[in-house]
N, C-alpha and C positions, 0 to 999 in steps of 0.2 A: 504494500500500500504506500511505504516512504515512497516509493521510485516512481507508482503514478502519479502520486499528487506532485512532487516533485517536477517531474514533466510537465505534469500541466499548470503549471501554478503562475507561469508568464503570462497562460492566455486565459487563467479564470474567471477573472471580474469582469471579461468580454462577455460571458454569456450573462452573468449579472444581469446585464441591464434587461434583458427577457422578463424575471420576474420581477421588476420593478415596473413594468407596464402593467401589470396585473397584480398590485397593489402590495409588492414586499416592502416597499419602507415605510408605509402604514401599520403593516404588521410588526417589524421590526421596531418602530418608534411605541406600539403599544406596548411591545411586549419589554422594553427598558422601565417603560412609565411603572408597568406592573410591580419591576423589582425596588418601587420605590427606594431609589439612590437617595443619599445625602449627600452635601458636601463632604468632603475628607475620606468618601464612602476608599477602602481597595475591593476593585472588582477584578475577578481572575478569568474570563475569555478562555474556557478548554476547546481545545478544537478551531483557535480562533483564525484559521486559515488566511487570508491575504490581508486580513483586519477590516475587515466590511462591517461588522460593528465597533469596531475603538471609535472613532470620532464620534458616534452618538452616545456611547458611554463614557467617555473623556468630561462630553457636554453638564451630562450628570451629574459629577464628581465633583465636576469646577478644577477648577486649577490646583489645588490643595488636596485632590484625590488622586489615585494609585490607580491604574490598570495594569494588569499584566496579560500579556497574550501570551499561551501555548498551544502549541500545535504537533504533532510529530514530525510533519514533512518540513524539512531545511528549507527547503525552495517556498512553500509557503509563509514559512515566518520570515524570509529573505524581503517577500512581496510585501508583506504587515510593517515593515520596516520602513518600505517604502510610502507605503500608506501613511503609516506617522508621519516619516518628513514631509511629505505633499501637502499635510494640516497643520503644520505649526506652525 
């Protein structure tokens, strides 16, 4: 499983945008709200693949909160990485 996601992990926030036409950051943005964050909240992202959710959990936390992403696949926490830099 490291080796495919790995593989694929340059081109997977391509397909993304598919289910955002069909209402994922709806779903995504309720399902944060659910875990009623706090400020200074740490939130830990298992499986957090390319980081498609940090920045709305980041939002959550405020500046004074923790996220941690883990993932298995290298290539995917390589991508989450990127993602961070691209929002700060």
């Amino acid at each position: 499983m490291q080796r495919l996601y790995d593989r694929l992990s340059p081109a997977y926030d391509v397909t993304a945008w598919i289910f955002r036409t069909v209402g994922a950051r709806r779903l995504q943005n309720r399902v944060v709200d659910l875990l009623d964050l706090q400020p200074e909240n740490t939130v830990v992202d298992l499986g957090c693949g390319t980081g498609i959710n940090l920045r709305v959990l980041a939002a959550a936390v405020s500046d004074h909160g923790h996220i941690v992403g883990v993932d298995l696949s290298a290539g995917m926490l390589e991508q989450a990485r990127v993602t961070v830099r691209r929002y700060r």
